[in-house]
C-alpha positions as CSV (number, residue, x, y, z in Angstrom):
1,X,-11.1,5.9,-5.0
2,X,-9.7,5.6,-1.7
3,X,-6.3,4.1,-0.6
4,X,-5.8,2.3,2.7
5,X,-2.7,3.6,4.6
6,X,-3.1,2.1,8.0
7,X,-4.9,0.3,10.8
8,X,-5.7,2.1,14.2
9,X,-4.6,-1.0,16.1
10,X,-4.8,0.5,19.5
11,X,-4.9,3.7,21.9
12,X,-1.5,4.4,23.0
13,X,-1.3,7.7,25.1
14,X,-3.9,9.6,28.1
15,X,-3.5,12.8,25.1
16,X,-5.4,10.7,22.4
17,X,-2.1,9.0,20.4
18,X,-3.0,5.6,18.5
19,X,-1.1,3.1,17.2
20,X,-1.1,2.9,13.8
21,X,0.0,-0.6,11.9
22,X,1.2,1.2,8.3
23,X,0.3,-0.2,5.2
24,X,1.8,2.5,3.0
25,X,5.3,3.0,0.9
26,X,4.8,6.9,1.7
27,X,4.5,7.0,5.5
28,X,6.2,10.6,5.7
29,X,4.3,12.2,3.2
30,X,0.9,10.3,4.3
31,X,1.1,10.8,8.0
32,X,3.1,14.3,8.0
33,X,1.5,17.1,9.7
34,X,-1.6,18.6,8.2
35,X,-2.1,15.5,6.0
36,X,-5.9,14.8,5.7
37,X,-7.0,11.2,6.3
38,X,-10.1,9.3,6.7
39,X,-11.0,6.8,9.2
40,X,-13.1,4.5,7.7
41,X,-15.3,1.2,8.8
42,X,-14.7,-0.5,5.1
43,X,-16.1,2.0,2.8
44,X,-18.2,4.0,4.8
45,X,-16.1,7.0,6.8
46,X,-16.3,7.5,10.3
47,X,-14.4,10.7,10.5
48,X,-12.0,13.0,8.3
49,X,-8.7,14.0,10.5
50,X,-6.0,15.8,10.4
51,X,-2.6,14.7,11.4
52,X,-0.7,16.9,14.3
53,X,2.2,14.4,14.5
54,X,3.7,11.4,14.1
55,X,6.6,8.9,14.9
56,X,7.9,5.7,15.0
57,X,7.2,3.1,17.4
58,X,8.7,-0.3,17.6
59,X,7.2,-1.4,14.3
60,X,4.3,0.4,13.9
61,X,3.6,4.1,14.1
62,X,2.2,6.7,16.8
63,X,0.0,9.0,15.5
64,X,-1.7,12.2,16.9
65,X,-4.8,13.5,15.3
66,X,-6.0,17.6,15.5
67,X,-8.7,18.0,17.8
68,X,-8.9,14.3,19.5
69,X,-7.0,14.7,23.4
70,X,-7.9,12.4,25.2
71,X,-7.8,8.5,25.3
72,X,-11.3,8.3,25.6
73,X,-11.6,10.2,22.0
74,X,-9.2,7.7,20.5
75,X,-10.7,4.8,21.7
76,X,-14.0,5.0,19.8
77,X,-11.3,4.4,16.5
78,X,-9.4,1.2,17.5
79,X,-9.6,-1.2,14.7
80,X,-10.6,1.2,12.1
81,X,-8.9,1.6,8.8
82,X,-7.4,4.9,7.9
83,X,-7.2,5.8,4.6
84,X,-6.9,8.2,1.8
85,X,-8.7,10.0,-1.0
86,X,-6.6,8.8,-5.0
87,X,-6.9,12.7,-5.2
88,X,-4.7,13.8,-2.4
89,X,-2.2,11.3,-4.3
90,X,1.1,12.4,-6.0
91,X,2.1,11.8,-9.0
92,X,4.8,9.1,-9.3
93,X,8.3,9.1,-11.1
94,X,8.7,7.3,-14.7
95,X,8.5,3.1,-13.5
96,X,7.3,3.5,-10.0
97,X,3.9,2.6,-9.2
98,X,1.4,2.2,-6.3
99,X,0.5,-1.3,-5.3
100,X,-3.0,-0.6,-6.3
101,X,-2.0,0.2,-10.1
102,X,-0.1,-3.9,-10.3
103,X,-2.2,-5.5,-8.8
104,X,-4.4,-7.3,-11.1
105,X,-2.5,-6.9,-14.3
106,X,-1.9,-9.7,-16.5
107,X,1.6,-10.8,-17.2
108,X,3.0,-11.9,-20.3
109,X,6.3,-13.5,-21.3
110,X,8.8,-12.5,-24.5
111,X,6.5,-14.8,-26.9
112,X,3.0,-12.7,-25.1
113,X,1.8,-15.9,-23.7
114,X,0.4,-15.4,-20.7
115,X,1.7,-16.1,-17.7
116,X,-0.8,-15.1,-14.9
117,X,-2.3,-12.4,-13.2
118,X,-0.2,-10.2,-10.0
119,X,-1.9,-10.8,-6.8
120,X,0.2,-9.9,-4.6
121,X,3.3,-8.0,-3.6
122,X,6.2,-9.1,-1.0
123,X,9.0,-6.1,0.0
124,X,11.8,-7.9,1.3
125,X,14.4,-5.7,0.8
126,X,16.2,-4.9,-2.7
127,X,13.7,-4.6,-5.0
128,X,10.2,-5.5,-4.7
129,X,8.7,-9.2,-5.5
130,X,5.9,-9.5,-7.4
131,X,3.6,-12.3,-6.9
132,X,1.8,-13.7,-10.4
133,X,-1.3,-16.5,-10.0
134,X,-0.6,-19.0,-13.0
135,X,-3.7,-20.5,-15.0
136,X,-3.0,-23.7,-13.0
137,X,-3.3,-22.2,-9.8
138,X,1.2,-21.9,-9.6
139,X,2.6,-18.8,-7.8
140,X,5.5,-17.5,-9.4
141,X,7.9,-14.9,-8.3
142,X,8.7,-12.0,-10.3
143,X,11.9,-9.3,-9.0
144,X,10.6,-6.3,-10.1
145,X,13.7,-5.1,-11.9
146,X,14.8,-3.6,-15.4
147,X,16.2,-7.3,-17.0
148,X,13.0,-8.9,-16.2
149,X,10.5,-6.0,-16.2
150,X,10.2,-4.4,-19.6
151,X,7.1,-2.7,-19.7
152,X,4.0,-2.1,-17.8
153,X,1.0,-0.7,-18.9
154,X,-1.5,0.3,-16.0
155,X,-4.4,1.6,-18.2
156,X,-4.5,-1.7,-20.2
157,X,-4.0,-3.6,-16.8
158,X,-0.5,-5.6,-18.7
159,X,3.0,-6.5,-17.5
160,X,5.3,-7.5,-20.3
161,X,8.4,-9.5,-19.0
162,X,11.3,-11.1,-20.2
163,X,12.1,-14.5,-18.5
164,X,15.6,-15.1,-16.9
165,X,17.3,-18.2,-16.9
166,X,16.3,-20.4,-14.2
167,X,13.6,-17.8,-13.1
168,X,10.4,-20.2,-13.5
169,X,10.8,-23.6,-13.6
Protein backbone atom coordinates (compact mmCIF):
# COMPACT_ATOMS: atom_id res chain seq x y z
CA UNK A 1 0.00 0.00 0.00
CA UNK A 2 1.13 3.38 -0.69
CA UNK A 3 0.67 6.66 1.22
CA UNK A 4 0.31 9.97 -0.42
CA UNK A 5 2.60 12.66 1.16
CA UNK A 6 2.44 15.53 -1.20
CA UNK A 7 1.60 17.23 -4.52
CA UNK A 8 4.47 18.67 -6.85
CA UNK A 9 2.53 21.80 -7.46
CA UNK A 10 5.07 23.60 -9.32
CA UNK A 11 8.92 24.10 -10.33
CA UNK A 12 10.41 26.56 -8.06
CA UNK A 13 14.29 27.00 -8.77
CA UNK A 14 16.79 26.98 -12.30
CA UNK A 15 18.64 23.78 -9.88
CA UNK A 16 15.52 21.56 -10.17
CA UNK A 17 13.64 22.57 -6.57
CA UNK A 18 9.61 22.02 -6.66
CA UNK A 19 7.12 23.06 -4.65
CA UNK A 20 5.65 20.59 -2.78
CA UNK A 21 1.88 21.14 -1.21
CA UNK A 22 2.25 18.57 1.99
CA UNK A 23 -0.34 16.23 2.80
CA UNK A 24 1.53 14.47 5.65
CA UNK A 25 1.60 14.70 9.72
CA UNK A 26 5.45 13.54 9.38
CA UNK A 27 6.96 16.08 7.03
CA UNK A 28 10.53 15.81 8.68
CA UNK A 29 10.82 12.35 8.76
CA UNK A 30 9.03 11.99 5.10
CA UNK A 31 10.96 14.62 3.22
CA UNK A 32 14.45 14.39 5.31
CA UNK A 33 17.41 13.64 3.39
CA UNK A 34 17.88 10.29 1.90
CA UNK A 35 14.11 9.57 2.32
CA UNK A 36 12.88 7.41 -0.67
CA UNK A 37 9.68 8.65 -2.34
CA UNK A 38 7.69 7.90 -5.38
CA UNK A 39 6.25 10.16 -7.75
CA UNK A 40 3.23 8.73 -8.94
CA UNK A 41 0.35 9.54 -11.78
CA UNK A 42 -2.42 7.83 -9.46
CA UNK A 43 -1.24 4.38 -8.95
CA UNK A 44 1.13 3.92 -11.55
CA UNK A 45 4.87 5.45 -10.58
CA UNK A 46 6.65 7.73 -12.70
CA UNK A 47 9.84 7.76 -10.85
CA UNK A 48 11.48 6.59 -7.31
CA UNK A 49 13.61 9.68 -5.72
CA UNK A 50 15.60 10.43 -3.34
CA UNK A 51 15.39 13.50 -1.22
CA UNK A 52 18.69 15.91 -1.04
CA UNK A 53 16.85 18.58 0.95
CA UNK A 54 14.14 20.35 2.00
CA UNK A 55 12.52 23.48 3.62
CA UNK A 56 9.76 25.50 4.19
CA UNK A 57 8.23 27.88 2.02
CA UNK A 58 5.36 30.16 2.69
CA UNK A 59 2.95 27.29 3.20
CA UNK A 60 4.04 24.60 1.27
CA UNK A 61 7.43 23.04 1.05
CA UNK A 62 10.62 23.25 -1.35
CA UNK A 63 11.96 20.13 -2.12
CA UNK A 64 15.26 19.00 -3.91
CA UNK A 65 15.50 15.59 -5.34
CA UNK A 66 19.10 13.51 -5.95
CA UNK A 67 20.01 13.54 -9.38
CA UNK A 68 17.28 16.09 -10.95
CA UNK A 69 19.37 19.82 -11.55
CA UNK A 70 17.80 21.58 -13.56
CA UNK A 71 14.26 23.14 -14.04
CA UNK A 72 13.81 21.49 -17.10
CA UNK A 73 14.14 17.92 -15.04
CA UNK A 74 11.60 19.15 -12.60
CA UNK A 75 9.16 20.32 -14.83
CA UNK A 76 8.20 16.96 -16.41
CA UNK A 77 6.78 16.28 -12.45
CA UNK A 78 4.45 19.22 -11.85
CA UNK A 79 1.16 18.03 -10.72
CA UNK A 80 2.23 14.66 -9.76
CA UNK A 81 1.52 13.04 -6.45
CA UNK A 82 4.49 11.97 -4.38
CA UNK A 83 4.05 9.31 -2.28
CA UNK A 84 5.26 6.54 -0.13
CA UNK A 85 5.60 2.79 0.20
CA UNK A 86 3.28 1.51 4.06
CA UNK A 87 6.74 -0.35 4.35
CA UNK A 88 8.99 2.56 4.79
CA UNK A 89 6.34 3.54 7.57
CA UNK A 90 7.15 3.71 11.38
CA UNK A 91 5.58 2.31 13.73
CA UNK A 92 3.33 4.65 15.84
CA UNK A 93 3.10 5.25 19.64
CA UNK A 94 0.10 3.52 21.83
CA UNK A 95 -3.31 5.83 20.45
CA UNK A 96 -1.77 7.63 17.55
CA UNK A 97 -2.77 6.63 14.23
CA UNK A 98 -2.35 7.54 10.49
CA UNK A 99 -5.27 9.05 8.82
CA UNK A 100 -5.41 6.11 6.57
CA UNK A 101 -6.05 3.58 9.67
CA UNK A 102 -9.58 6.06 10.79
CA UNK A 103 -10.82 6.55 8.04
CA UNK A 104 -13.52 4.30 7.28
CA UNK A 105 -14.16 2.92 10.68
CA UNK A 106 -17.52 2.70 12.06
CA UNK A 107 -18.37 4.52 15.19
CA UNK A 108 -20.37 3.47 18.02
CA UNK A 109 -21.80 5.21 21.08
CA UNK A 110 -21.72 3.88 25.01
CA UNK A 111 -25.08 1.74 24.17
CA UNK A 112 -22.89 0.21 20.59
CA UNK A 113 -25.52 1.79 18.41
CA UNK A 114 -24.08 3.04 15.63
CA UNK A 115 -23.38 6.24 14.95
CA UNK A 116 -21.68 6.52 11.39
CA UNK A 117 -18.78 5.95 9.61
CA UNK A 118 -15.27 8.60 9.77
CA UNK A 119 -14.86 10.23 6.54
CA UNK A 120 -12.92 12.67 7.10
CA UNK A 121 -10.44 14.50 9.26
CA UNK A 122 -10.08 18.41 10.08
CA UNK A 123 -6.64 19.58 12.13
CA UNK A 124 -7.40 22.75 13.47
CA UNK A 125 -5.26 23.02 16.16
CA UNK A 126 -5.57 21.20 19.70
CA UNK A 127 -6.55 18.00 19.00
CA UNK A 128 -7.65 16.55 15.85
CA UNK A 129 -11.53 16.51 14.68
CA UNK A 130 -12.92 13.65 13.39
CA UNK A 131 -15.59 13.80 10.88
CA UNK A 132 -18.42 10.81 11.18
CA UNK A 133 -21.23 10.33 8.10
CA UNK A 134 -24.59 9.51 10.10
CA UNK A 135 -27.11 6.89 8.51
CA UNK A 136 -29.21 9.91 7.53
CA UNK A 137 -26.64 11.57 5.68
CA UNK A 138 -25.65 14.13 9.23
CA UNK A 139 -22.05 15.05 9.82
CA UNK A 140 -21.04 15.01 13.24
CA UNK A 141 -17.99 16.19 14.92
CA UNK A 142 -15.96 14.05 16.97
CA UNK A 143 -12.57 15.81 19.21
CA UNK A 144 -10.38 13.12 19.12
CA UNK A 145 -9.62 13.10 22.83
CA UNK A 146 -9.40 10.54 25.86
CA UNK A 147 -13.26 11.64 27.44
CA UNK A 148 -14.83 11.00 24.17
CA UNK A 149 -12.46 8.47 22.49
CA UNK A 150 -12.27 5.21 24.35
CA UNK A 151 -11.17 2.72 22.17
CA UNK A 152 -10.27 2.12 18.60
CA UNK A 153 -9.78 -0.93 16.92
CA UNK A 154 -8.13 -0.56 13.38
CA UNK A 155 -8.11 -4.27 12.43
CA UNK A 156 -11.92 -4.51 13.04
CA UNK A 157 -12.31 -1.04 11.28
CA UNK A 158 -14.44 0.28 14.97
CA UNK A 159 -14.38 3.48 17.09
CA UNK A 160 -16.02 3.09 20.41
CA UNK A 161 -16.95 6.58 21.93
CA UNK A 162 -18.54 7.91 24.84
CA UNK A 163 -20.92 10.90 24.03
CA UNK A 164 -20.47 14.26 25.95
CA UNK A 165 -23.10 16.40 26.98
CA UNK A 166 -24.18 18.65 24.37
CA UNK A 167 -21.66 16.97 21.82
CA UNK A 168 -24.44 15.75 19.19
CA UNK A 169 -27.58 17.20 19.13
Amino acid sequence: MRLKVGKIVNTHSLRGEVKVISSTDFEEERFKKGSKLLITRGNQVIEEVVVESYRSHKNSLLVKFEGIDSINEAEKFKNLQLKVDSENISELEENEFYFHEIIGCRVFDENNMLLGEVVEILTPGANDVWVIKGENGKEILIPYIVDVVKNVDVQNKKIDIEIMEGLID
